[in-house]
N, C-alpha and C positions, 0 to 999 in steps of 0.2 A: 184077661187084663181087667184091673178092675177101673172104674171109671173116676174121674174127680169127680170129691164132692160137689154139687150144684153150688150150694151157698159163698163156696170157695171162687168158684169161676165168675160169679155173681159180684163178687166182689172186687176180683182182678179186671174186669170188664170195666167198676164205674173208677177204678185207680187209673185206669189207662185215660179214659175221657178226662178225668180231675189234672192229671198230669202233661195232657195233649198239649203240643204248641197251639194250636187254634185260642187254646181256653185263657192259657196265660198271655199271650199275645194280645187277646181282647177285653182282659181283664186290666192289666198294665196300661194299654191305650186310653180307654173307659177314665181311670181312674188317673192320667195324666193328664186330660182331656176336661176333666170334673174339677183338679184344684186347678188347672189355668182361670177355667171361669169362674172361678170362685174368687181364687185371688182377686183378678179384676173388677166385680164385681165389690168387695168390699172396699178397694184402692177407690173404686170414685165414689160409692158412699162418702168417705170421709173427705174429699177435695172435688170441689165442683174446678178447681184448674186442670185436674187430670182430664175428666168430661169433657172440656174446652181443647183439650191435647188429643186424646182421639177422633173429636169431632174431625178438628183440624187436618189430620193424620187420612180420617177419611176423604176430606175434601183434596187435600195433594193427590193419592191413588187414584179417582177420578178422572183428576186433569191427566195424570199419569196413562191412564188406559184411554180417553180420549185420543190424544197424540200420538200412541201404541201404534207398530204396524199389527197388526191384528185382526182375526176372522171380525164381521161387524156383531155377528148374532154372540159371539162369547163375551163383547166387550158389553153390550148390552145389557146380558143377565148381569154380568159382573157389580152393571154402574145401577141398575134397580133394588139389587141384594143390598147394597153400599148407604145406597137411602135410604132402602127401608128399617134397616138397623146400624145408624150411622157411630152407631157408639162404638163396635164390633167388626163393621162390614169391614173396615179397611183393614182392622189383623185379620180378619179371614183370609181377604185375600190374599194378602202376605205371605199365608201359611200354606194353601189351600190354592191359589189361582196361578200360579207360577208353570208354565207350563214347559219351561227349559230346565233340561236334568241337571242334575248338583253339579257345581264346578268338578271336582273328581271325578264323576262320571260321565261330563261330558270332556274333560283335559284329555282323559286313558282312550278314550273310544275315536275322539277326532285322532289322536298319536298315531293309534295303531290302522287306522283307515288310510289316513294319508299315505301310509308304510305301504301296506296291501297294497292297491289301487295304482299306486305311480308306474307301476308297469304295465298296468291293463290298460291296452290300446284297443280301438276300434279297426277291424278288417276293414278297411275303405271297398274294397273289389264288395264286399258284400253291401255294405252300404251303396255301393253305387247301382247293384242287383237291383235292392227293395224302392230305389228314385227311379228305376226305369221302369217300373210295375206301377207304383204310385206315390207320388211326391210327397202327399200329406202322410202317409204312411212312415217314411220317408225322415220326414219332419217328427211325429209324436216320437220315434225311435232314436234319433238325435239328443233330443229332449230328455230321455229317461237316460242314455250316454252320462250329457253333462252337469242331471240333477242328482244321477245317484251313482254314479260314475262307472255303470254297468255297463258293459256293450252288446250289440245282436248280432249272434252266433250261425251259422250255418252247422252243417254238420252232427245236428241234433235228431235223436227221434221223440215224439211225444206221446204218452196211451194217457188215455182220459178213465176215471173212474168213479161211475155214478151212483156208490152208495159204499159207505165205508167197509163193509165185512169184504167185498170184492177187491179192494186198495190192501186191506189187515193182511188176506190170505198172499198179495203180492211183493208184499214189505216182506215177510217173513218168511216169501221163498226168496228174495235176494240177501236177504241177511244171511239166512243159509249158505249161499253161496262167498260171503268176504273174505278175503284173502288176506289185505292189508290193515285197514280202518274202517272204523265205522264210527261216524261224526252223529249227534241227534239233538237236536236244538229243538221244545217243546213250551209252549203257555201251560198246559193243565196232562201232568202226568200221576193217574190213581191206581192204587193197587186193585186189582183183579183179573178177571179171564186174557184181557188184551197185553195188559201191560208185564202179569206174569210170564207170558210166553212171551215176550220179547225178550225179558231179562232171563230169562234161563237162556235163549240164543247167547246172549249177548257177555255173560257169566261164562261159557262154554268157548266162546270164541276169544276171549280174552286168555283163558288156561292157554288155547292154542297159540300165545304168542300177538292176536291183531291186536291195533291200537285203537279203545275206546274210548271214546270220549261223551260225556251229557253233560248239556245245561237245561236250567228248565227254570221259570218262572218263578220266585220264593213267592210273592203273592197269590199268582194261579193257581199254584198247588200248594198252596197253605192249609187247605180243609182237607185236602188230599193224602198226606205223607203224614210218615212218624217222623218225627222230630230227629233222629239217628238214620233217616234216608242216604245223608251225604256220605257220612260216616262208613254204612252199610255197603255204598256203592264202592266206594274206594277198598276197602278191604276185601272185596270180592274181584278187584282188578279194574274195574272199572273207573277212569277218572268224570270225578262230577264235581260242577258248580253251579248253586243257585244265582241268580242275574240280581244283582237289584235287590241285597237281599233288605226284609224286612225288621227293623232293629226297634223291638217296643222300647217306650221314651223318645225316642231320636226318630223314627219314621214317622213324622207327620205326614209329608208330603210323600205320596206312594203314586203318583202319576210316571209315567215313562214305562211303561211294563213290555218284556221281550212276547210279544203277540204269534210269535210267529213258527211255525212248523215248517221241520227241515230235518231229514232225513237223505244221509251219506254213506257213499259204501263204495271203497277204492276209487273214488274222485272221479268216477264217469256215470254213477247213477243220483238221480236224487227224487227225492220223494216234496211235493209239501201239497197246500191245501189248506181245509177246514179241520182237518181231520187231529184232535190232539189223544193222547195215549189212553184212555181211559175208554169203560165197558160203553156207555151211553152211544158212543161214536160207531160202535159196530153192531150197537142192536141185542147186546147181551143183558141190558137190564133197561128198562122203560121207565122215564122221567118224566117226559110229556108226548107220550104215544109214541108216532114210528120218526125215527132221529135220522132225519135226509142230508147227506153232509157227498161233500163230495172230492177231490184230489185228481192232481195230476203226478205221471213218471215219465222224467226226463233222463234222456240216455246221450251223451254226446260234449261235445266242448262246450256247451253253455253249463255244464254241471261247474264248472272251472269259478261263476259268479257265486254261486251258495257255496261253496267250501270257501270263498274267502269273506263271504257274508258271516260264515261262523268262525274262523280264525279271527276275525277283529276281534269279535268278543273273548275269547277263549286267550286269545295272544293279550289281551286288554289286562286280564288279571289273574289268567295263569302263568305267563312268559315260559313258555316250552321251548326250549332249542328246535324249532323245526325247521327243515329246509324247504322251503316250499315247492320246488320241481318234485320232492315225493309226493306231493298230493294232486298233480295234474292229471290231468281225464286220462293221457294216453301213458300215463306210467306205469298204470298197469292191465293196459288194454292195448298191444300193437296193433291188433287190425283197425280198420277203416271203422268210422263211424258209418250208419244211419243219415242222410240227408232226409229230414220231413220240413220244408219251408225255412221260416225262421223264428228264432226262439228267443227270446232274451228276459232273464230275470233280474229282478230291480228291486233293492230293497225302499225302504218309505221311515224315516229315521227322524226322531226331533229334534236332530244332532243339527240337520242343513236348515232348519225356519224355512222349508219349498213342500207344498202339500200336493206331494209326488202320484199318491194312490188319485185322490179329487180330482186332481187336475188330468190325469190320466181318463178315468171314469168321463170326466165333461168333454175331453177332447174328443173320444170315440161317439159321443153322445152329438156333438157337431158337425161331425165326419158322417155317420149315417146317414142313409139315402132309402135303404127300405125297412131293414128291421133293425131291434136293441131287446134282446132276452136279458134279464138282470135276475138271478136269484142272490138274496141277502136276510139273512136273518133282523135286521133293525134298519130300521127307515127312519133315523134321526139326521135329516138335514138341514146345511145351511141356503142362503137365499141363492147362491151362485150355483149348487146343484139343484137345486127345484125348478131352479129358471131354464138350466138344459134339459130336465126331462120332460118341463113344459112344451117347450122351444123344437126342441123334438119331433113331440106328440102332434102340433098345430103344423109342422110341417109335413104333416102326412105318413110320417116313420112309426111303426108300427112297435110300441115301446110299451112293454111288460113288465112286471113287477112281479115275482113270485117269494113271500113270506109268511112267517109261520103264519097256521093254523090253531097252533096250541103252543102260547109262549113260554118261556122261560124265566121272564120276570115282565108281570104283569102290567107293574106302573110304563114298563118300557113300551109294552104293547101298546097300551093305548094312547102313548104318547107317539108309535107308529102310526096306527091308526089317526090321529088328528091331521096329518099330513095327505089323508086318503082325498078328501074333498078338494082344493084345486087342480091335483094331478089328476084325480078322471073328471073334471071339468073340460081341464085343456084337451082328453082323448088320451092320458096314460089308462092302460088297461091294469088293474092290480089285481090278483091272485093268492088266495090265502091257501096253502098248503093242511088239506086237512084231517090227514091221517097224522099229523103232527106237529115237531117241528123243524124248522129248515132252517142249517146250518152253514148252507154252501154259502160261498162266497166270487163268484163269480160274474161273468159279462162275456156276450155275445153278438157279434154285430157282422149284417150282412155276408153271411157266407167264408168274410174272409178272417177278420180279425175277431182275437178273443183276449179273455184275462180270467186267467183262476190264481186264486192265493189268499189271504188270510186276512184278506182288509174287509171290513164290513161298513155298510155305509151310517157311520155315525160319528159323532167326534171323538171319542174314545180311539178309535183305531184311524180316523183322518189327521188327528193332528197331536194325538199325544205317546202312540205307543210305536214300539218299533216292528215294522212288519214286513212284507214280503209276498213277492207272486212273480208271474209269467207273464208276459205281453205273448202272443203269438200271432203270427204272422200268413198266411195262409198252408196252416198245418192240415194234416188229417183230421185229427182229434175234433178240430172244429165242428166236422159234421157231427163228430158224436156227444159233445155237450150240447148242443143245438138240439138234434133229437129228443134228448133227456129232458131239456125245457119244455116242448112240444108234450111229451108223453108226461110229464110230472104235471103242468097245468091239469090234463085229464083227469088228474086226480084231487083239483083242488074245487075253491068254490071261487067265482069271480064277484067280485067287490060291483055292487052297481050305485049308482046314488041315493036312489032309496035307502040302501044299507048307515050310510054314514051320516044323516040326521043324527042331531044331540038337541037336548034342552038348552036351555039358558043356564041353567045347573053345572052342567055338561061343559058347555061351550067355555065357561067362566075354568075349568078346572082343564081343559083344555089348552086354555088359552095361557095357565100361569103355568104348566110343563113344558110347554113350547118356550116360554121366556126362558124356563130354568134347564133347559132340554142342552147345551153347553156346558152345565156343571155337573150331570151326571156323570 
């Protein structure tokens, strides 16, 4: 067979990049982005009443985000940026600081949630279990009930898994195994080793009659996909929708992003975590050294919260006739479940203004008596969780940080990093991961209670993106995320105060990404 010409392939290679969504996307943006400021710019050249107009304009959004119910540290940045270029600041924020999703997107998603939801009751007999164990326990599970209107399941079993290629090879022996559906809800899905062999599963099982369904992130996998991914998926059987899609000219405001991983298969299994579809996640191709990420599988009537965490969205703006009793844990499962503790997942949505993951994260951090394992890829906090891991620390509870070694975006690092110096002041111990970088997103506290899922501690995923995890309640599992903390420190290097000295250089460029550390 003889081979293409080089020159030819050479060619078809730089047509593909010229013609990419990414390129047009960011050329379109660039250049929508260039006449705004140009416009305006030339508009008050010629009228110092305009000048007087924005001024003005800026001074209302001030008082505006003053009176805000609002984080204090985002209102902050907001009202510094505002001053410092008072001609500008206030359309910024306008365009730019707005942190509730479009009316349409947020009209379709409360619709269909209220919809979902109005039937999901809490077991009381269970709840009354977990207040006769421990009240406060008890109470936090209450809380996540009636903030994100999930409830805590019995009846559940949980396997813990502490490095993605171990979760890849478990996904893909249950996909193997579906009968019915197969639900898959993704932030960053890329073509190669991991994600081809899902889709062949998934292409295959679709011939056979199950009902597939993806969504995935249009921002997340924007650098990811051909432009003909949706297209591709559906004519191969598979139904797909991008969330939130991203529209050059009209997508200014690209805040609100589906963060979260979720994997379904006949309504009694589910998958999520840190873990999203792409090689980096399982070790198949190295970005920034060895990529530590980590997942849980849940088996049992708490699966029954994530299949309707993704029918909101999916009933949101596909409208499928579906009955919902087809998608229950035991519809296509008569036996008995697995009892392991208790289980309950809870999504964290900017739909409710209640910063579900935070406040979750501080109340375990309150509740502790001896230990708090926390691994998390970014350490961008505000003053109400610094003050718990402080508060913590001085109380004797034995509270670990474990974060990358070798980051993924540098400015973010060191904007971690600036955060290092009061928390091991107060006695947090911090731990840099340094065979690479570390993706988990989890929390562990005294033996009994945990949290894995796909919240990271930064504002991005605390108060703007939509996400999702597990509370659990004295499972198994526990001991084995627990372990993994213990044995992953082994491998890292511990932050001591010596280390986190800066100059006055330093301290100064420190100090203006901690202000700006909310707009990121």
């Amino acid at each position: 067979m003889s081979r293409p010409c080089s020159g030819h392939g050479v060619k078809m290679k730089y047509l593909k990049i010229f013609v990419s969504k990414i390129l047009l996307t960011a050329a379109l943006f660039l250049l929508q982005l260039g006449w705004s400021l140009f416009f305006l710019i030339r508009l008050t050249e010629y009228s110092a009443a305009v000048s007087v107009v924005f001024r003005i304009l800026s001074i209302l959004i001030i008082l505006f985000i003053v009176v805000k119910e609002d984080n204090s540290a985002y209102k902050i940045g907001w009202i510094v940026l505002i001053m410092t270029v008072p001609l500008f600041g206030g359309l910024f924020y306008l365009v730019f600081g707005n942190k509730r999703p479009t009316r349409r997107l947020r009209g379709r998603l409360e619709k269909e949630h209220r919809r979902l939801v109005s039937g999901l009751k809490q077991d009381m007999d269970v709840m009354a279990e977990i207040n006769s164990l421990d009240a406060r326990v008890a109470g936090t599970a209450r809380y996540l009930h009636r903030k994100s209107d999930y409830p805590v399941f019995k009846n559940t079993a949980a396997d813990y898994y502490k490095i993605g290629e171990d979760m890849f090879a478990a996904m893909v022996s249950d996909l193997e195994k579906a009968k019915q559906f197969i639900f898959l809800e993704y932030f960053i899905i890329e073509e190669g080793i991991m994600w081809n062999r899902i889709l062949e599963i998934l292409k295959r099982k679709a011939a056979e009659g199950v009902e597939v369904r993806l969504i995935y992130d249009d921002v997340g996998s924007l650098l990811h996909l051909p432009a003909r991914f949706a297209r591709d998926c559906e004519a191969q059987g598979i139904k797909c929708m991008a969330f939130n899609p991203f529209i050059p000219l009209f997508s200014l405001v690209i805040n609100n992003r589906d963060h979260r991983k979720i994997l379904l298969i006949d309504g009694h299994t589910a998958y999520t975590g840190g873990i999203n579809l792409a090689d980096e996640y399982i070790n198949e191709v190295e970005r920034y050294g060895h990529w530590k990420d980590t997942g849980v599988r849940i088996k049992g009537d708490a699966v029954w919260s994530f299949t309707l965490m993704f029918l909101e969205i999916w009933q949101a703006f596909r409208k499928e006739k579906d009955v919902l009793a087809d998608f229950l844990p035991h519809a296509f499962h008569p036996e008995e479940f697995i009892t392991d503790g208790y289980v309950q997942p809870f999504s964290d949505s900017p739909l409710d203004e209640e910063t579900v993951g935070e406040n979750l994260y501080i109340e375990i951090l309150n509740c502790a008596c001896n230990y708090v394992y926390i691994f998390t890829p970014y350490l961008v906090i505000d003053n109400e969780m610094k003050g718990a891991l402080c508060m913590a620390a001085k109380r004797g509870v034995d509270v670990r940080l474990v974060v990358p070694g070798i980051p993924d975006k540098k400015l973010v690092f060191r904007l971690t990093r600036s955060y290092y110096g009061p928390l091991i002041k107060a006695g947090v111990r911090i731990y840099e991961y340094t065979p690479g970088f570390m993706h988990a997103k989890s929390i562990v506290c005294d033996d009994e209670t945990a949290v894995v899922g796909t919240i990271n501690m930064d504002y991005r995923s605390l108060y703007l993106h939509f996400e999702c995890g597990i509370y659990l309640y004295r499972t198994e599992m526990i001991a084995d995320l627990k372990a993994d903390l213990l044995e992953t420190v082994l491998k890292c290097r511990q932050i001591v105060p010596g280390n986190v000295k800066s100059s006055f250089f330093g301290g100064f460029i420190d100090a203006l990404l901690r202000l700006a550390a909310p707009l990121f």
